[in-house]
PDB file of N, CA, C and O in Angstrom:
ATOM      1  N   UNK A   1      27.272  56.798  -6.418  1.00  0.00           N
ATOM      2  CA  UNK A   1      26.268  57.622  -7.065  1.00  0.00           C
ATOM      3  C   UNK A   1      25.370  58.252  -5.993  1.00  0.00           C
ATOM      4  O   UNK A   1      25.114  57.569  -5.002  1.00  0.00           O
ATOM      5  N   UNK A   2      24.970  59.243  -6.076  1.00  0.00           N
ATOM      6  CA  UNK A   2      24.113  60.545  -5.016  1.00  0.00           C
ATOM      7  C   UNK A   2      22.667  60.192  -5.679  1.00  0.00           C
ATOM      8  O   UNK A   2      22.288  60.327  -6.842  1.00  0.00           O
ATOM      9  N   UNK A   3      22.016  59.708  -4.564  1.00  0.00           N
ATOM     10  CA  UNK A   3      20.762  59.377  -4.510  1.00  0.00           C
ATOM     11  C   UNK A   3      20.314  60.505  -4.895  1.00  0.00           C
ATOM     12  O   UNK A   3      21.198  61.361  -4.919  1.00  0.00           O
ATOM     13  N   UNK A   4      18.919  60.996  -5.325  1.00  0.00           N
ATOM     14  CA  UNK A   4      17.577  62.136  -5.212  1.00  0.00           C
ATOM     15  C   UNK A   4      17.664  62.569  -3.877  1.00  0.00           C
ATOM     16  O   UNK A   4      17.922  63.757  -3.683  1.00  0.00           O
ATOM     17  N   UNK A   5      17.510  61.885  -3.016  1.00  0.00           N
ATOM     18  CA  UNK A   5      16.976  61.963  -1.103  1.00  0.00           C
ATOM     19  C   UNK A   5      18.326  62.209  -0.679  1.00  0.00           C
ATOM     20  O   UNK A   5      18.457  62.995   0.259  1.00  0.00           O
ATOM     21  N   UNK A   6      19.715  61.517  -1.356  1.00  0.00           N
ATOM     22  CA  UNK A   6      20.385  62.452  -0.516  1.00  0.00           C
ATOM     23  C   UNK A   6      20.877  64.101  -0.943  1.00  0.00           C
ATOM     24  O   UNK A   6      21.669  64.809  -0.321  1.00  0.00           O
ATOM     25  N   UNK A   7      20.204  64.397  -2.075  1.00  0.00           N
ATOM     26  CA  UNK A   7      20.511  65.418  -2.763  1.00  0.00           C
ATOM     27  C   UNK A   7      19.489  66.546  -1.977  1.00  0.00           C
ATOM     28  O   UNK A   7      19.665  67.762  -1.900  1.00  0.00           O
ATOM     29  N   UNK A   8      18.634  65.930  -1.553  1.00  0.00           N
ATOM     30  CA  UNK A   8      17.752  66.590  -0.839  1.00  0.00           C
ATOM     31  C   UNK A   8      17.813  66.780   1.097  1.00  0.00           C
ATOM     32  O   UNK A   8      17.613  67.733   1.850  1.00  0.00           O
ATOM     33  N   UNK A   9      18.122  65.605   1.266  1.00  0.00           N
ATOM     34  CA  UNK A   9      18.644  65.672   2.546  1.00  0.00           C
ATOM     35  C   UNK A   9      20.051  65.037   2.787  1.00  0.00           C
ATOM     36  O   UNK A   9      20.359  64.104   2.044  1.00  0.00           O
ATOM     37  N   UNK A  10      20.741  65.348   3.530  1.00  0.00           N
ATOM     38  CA  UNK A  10      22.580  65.576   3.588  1.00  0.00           C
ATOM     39  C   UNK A  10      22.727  64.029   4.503  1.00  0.00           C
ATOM     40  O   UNK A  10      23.505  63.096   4.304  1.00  0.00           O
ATOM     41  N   UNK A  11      21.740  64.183   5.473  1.00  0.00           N
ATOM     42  CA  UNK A  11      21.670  63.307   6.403  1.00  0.00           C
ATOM     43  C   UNK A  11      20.855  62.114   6.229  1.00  0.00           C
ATOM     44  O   UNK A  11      20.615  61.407   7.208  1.00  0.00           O
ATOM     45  N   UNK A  12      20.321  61.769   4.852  1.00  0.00           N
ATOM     46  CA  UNK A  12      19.733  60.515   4.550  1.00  0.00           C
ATOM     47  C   UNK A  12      20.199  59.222   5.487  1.00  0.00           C
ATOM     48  O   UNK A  12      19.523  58.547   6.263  1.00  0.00           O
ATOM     49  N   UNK A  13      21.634  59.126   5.121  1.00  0.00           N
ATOM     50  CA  UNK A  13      22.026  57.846   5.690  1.00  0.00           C
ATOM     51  C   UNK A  13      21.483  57.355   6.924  1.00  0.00           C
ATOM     52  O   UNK A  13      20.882  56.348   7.300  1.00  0.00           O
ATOM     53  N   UNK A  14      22.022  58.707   7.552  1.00  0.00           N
ATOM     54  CA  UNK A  14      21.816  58.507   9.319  1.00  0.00           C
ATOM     55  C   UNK A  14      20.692  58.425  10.032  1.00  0.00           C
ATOM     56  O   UNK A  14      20.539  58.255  11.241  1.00  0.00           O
ATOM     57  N   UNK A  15      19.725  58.598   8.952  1.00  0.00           N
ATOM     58  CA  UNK A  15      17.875  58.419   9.343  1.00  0.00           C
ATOM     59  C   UNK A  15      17.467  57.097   9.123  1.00  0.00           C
ATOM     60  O   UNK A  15      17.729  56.455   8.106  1.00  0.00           O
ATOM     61  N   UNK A  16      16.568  56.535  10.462  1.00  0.00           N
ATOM     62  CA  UNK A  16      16.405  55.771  10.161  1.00  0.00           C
ATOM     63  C   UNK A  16      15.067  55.625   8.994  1.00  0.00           C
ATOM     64  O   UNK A  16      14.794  56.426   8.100  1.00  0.00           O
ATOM     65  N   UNK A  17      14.265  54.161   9.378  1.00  0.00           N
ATOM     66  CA  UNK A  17      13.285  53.886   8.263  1.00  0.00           C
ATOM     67  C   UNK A  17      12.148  54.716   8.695  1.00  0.00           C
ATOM     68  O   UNK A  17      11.248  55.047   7.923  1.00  0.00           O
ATOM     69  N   UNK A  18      12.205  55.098  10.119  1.00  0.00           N
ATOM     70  CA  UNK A  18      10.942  55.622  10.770  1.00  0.00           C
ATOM     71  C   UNK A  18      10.995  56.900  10.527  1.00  0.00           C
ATOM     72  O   UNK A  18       9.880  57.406  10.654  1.00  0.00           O
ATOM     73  N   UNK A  19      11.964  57.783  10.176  1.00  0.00           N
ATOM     74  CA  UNK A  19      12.321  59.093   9.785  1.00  0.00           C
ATOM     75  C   UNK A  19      11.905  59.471   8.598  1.00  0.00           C
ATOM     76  O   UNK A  19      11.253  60.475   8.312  1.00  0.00           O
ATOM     77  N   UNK A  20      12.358  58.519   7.821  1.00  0.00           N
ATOM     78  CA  UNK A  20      12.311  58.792   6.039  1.00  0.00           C
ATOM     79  C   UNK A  20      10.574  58.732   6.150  1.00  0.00           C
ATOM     80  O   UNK A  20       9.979  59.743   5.778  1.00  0.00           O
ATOM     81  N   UNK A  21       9.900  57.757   6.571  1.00  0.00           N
ATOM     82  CA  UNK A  21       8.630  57.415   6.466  1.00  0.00           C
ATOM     83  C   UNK A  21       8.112  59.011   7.149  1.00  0.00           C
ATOM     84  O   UNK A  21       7.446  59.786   6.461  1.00  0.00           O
ATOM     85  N   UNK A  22       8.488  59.311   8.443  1.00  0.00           N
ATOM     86  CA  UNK A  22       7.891  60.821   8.700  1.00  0.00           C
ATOM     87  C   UNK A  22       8.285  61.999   7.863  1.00  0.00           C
ATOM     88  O   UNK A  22       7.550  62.978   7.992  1.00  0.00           O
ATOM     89  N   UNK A  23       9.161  62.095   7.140  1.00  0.00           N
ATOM     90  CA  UNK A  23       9.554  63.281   5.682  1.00  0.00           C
ATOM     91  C   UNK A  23       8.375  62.926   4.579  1.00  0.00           C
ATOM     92  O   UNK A  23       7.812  63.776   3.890  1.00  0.00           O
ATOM     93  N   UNK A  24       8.080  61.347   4.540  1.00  0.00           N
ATOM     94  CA  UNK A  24       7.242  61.178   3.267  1.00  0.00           C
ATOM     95  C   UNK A  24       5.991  61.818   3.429  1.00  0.00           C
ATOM     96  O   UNK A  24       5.383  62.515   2.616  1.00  0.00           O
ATOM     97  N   UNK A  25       5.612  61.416   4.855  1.00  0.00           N
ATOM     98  CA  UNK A  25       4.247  62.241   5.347  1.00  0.00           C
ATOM     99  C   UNK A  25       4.112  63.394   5.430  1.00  0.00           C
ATOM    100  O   UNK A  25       3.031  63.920   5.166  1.00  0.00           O
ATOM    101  N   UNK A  26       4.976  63.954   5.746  1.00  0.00           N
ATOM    102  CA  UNK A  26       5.657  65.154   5.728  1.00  0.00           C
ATOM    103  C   UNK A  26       5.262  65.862   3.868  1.00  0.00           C
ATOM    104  O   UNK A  26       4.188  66.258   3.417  1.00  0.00           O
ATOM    105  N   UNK A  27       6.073  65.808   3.473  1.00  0.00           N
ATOM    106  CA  UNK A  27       5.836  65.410   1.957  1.00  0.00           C
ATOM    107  C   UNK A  27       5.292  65.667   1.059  1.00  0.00           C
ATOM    108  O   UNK A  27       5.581  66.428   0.136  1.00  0.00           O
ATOM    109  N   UNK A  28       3.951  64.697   1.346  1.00  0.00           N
ATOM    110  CA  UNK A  28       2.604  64.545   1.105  1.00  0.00           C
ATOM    111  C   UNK A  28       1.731  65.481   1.144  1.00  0.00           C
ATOM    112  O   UNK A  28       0.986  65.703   0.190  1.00  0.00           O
ATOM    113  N   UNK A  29       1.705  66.085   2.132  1.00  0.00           N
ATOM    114  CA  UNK A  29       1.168  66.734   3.208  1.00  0.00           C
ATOM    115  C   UNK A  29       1.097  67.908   2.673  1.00  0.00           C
ATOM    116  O   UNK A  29       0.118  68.655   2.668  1.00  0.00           O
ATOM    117  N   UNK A  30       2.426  68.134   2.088  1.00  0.00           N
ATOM    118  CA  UNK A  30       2.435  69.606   1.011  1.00  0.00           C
ATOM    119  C   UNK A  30       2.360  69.657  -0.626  1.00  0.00           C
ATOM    120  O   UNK A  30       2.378  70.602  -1.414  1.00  0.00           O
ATOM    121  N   UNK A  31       2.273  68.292  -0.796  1.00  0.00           N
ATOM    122  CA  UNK A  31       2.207  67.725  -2.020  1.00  0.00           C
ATOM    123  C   UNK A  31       3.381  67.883  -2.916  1.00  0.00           C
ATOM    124  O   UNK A  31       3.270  68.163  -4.110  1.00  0.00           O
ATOM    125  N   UNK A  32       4.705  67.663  -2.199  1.00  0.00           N
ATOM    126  CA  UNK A  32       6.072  68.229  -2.553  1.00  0.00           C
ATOM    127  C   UNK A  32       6.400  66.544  -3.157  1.00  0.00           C
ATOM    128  O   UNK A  32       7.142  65.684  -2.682  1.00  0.00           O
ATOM    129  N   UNK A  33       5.588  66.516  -4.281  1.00  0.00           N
ATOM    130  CA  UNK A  33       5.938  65.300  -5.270  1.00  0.00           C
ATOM    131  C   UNK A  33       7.368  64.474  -5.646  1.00  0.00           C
ATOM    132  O   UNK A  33       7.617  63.269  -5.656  1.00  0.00           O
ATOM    133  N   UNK A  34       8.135  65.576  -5.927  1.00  0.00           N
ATOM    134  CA  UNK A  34       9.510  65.422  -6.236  1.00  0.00           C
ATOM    135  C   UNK A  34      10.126  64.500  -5.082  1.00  0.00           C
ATOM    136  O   UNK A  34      10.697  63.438  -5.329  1.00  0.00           O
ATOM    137  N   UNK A  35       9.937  65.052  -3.708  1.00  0.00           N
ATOM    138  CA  UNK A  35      10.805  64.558  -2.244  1.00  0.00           C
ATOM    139  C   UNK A  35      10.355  63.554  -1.966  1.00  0.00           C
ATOM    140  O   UNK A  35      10.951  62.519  -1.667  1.00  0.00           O
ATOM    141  N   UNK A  36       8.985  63.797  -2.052  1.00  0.00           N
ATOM    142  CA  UNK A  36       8.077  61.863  -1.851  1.00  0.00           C
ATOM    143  C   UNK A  36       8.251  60.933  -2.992  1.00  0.00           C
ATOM    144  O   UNK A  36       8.262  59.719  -2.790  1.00  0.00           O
ATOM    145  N   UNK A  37       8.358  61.329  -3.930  1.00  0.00           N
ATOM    146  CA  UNK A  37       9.795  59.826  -4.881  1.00  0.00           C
ATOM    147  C   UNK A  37      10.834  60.120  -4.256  1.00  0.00           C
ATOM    148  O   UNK A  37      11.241  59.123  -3.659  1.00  0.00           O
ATOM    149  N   UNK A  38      11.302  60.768  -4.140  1.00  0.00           N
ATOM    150  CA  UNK A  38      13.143  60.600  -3.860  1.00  0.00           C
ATOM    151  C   UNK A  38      13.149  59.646  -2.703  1.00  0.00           C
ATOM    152  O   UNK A  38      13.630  58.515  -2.773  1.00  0.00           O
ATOM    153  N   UNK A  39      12.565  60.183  -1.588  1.00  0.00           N
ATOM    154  CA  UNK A  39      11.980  58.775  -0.246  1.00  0.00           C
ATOM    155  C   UNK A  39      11.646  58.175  -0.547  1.00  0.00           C
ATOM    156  O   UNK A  39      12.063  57.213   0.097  1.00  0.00           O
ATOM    157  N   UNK A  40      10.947  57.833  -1.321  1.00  0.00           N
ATOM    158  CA  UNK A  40      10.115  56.341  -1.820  1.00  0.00           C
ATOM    159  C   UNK A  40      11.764  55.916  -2.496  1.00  0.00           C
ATOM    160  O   UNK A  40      12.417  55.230  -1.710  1.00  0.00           O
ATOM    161  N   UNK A  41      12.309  56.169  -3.520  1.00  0.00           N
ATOM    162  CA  UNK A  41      13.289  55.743  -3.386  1.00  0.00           C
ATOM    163  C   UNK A  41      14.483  55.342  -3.387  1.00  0.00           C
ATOM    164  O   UNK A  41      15.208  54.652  -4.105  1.00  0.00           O
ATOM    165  N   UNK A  42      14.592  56.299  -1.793  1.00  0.00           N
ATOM    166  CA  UNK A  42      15.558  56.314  -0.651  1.00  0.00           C
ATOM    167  C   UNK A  42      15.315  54.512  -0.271  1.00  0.00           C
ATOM    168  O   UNK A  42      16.157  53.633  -0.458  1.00  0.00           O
ATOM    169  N   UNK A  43      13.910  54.330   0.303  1.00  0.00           N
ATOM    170  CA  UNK A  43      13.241  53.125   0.965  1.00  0.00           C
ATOM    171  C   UNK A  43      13.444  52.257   0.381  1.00  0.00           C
ATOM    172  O   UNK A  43      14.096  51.439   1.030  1.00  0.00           O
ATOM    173  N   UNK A  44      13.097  51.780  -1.137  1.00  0.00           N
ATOM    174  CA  UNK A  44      13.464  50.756  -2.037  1.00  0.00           C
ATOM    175  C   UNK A  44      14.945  50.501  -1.843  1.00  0.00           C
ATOM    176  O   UNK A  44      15.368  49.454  -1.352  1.00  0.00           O
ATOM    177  N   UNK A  45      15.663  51.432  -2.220  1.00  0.00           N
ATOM    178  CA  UNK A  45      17.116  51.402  -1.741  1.00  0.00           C
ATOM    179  C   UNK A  45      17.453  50.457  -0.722  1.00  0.00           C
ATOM    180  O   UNK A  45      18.315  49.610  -0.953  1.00  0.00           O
ATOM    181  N   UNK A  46      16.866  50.511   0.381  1.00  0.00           N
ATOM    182  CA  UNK A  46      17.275  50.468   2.076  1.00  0.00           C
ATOM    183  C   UNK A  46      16.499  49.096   1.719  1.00  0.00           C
ATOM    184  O   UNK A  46      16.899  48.350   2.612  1.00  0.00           O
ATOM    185  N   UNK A  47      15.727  48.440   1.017  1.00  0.00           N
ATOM    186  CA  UNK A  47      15.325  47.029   0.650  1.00  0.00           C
ATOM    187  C   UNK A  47      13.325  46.995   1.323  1.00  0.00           C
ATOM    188  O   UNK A  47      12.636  45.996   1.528  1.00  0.00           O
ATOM    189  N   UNK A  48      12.947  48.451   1.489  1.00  0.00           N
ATOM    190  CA  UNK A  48      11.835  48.247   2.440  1.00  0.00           C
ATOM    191  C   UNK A  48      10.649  48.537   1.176  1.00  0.00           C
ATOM    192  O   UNK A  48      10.513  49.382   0.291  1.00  0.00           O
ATOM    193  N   UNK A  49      10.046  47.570   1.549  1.00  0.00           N
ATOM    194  CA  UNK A  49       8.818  47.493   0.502  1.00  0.00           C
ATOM    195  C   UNK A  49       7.643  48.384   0.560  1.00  0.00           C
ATOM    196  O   UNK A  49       6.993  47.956   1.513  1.00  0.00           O
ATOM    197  N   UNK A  50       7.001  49.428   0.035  1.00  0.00           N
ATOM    198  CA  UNK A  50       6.294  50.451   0.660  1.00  0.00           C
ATOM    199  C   UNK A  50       4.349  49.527   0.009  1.00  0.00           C
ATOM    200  O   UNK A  50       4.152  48.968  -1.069  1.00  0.00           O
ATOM    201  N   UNK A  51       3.749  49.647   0.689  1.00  0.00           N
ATOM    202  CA  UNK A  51       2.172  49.537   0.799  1.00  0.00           C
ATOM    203  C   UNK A  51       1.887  50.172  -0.705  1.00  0.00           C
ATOM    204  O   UNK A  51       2.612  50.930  -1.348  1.00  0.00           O
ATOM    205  N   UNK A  52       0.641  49.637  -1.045  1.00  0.00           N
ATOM    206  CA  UNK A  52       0.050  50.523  -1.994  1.00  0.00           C
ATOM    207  C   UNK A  52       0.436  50.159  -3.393  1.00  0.00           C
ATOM    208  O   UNK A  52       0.002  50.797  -4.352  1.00  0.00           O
ATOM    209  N   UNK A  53       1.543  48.767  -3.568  1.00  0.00           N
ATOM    210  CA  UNK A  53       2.076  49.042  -4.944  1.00  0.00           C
ATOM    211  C   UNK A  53       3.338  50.055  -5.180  1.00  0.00           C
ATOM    212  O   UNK A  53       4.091  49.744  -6.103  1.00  0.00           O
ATOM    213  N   UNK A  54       3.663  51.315  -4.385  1.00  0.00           N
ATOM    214  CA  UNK A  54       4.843  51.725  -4.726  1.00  0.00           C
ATOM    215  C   UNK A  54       4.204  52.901  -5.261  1.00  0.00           C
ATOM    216  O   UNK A  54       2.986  53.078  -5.250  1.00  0.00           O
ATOM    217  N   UNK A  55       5.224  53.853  -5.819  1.00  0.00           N
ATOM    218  CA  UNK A  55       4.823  54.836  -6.155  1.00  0.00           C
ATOM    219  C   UNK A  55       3.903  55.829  -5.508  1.00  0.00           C
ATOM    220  O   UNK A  55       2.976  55.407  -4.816  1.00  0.00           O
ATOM    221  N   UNK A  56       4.148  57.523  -5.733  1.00  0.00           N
ATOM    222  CA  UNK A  56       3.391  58.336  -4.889  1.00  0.00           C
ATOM    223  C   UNK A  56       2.074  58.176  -4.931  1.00  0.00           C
ATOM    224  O   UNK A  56       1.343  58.350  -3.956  1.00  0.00           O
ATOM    225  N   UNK A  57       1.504  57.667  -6.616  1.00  0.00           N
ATOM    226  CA  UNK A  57       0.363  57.495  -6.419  1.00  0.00           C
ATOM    227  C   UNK A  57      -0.572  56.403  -5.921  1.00  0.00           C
ATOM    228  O   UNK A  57      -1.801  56.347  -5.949  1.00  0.00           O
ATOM    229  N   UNK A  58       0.765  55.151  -5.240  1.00  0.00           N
ATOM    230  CA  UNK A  58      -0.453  54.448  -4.015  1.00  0.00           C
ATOM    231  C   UNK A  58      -0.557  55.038  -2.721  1.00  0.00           C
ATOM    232  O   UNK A  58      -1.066  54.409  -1.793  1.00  0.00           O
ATOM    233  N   UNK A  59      -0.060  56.345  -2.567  1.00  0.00           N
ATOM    234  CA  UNK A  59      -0.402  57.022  -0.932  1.00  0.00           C
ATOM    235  C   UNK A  59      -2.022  57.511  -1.042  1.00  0.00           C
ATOM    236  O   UNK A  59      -2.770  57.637  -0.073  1.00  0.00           O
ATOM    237  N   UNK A  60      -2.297  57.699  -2.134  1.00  0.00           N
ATOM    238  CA  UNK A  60      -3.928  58.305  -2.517  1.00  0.00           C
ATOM    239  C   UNK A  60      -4.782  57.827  -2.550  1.00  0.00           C
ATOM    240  O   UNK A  60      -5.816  58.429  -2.838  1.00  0.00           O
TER     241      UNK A  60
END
């Protein structure tokens, strides 16, 4: 099954955790909601627990 994040980026796999985390900021940054779940989770996926409770709205 085709993740969100890899529908969005081709090269998900090959990024690491420190990558995905700089797209989320990235992201954010433009308030491109949709891509910052799909990374968020991309991350859950990959087993990494994100700060905040989860979801875009603990980056705020």
């Amino acid at each position: 099954m085709v993740t969100q994040a890899q529908k969005h980026f081709v090269n998900i796999e090959e990024m690491s955790e420190h990558q995905v985390r700089n797209l989320m900021d990235r992201a954010l940054a433009r308030k491109d909601f949709d891509v910052v779940e799909a990374l968020e989770e991309e991350l859950e996926r990959r087993g990494v627990i994100l700060e905040g409770g989860g979801g875009s709205q603990g980056f705020f």
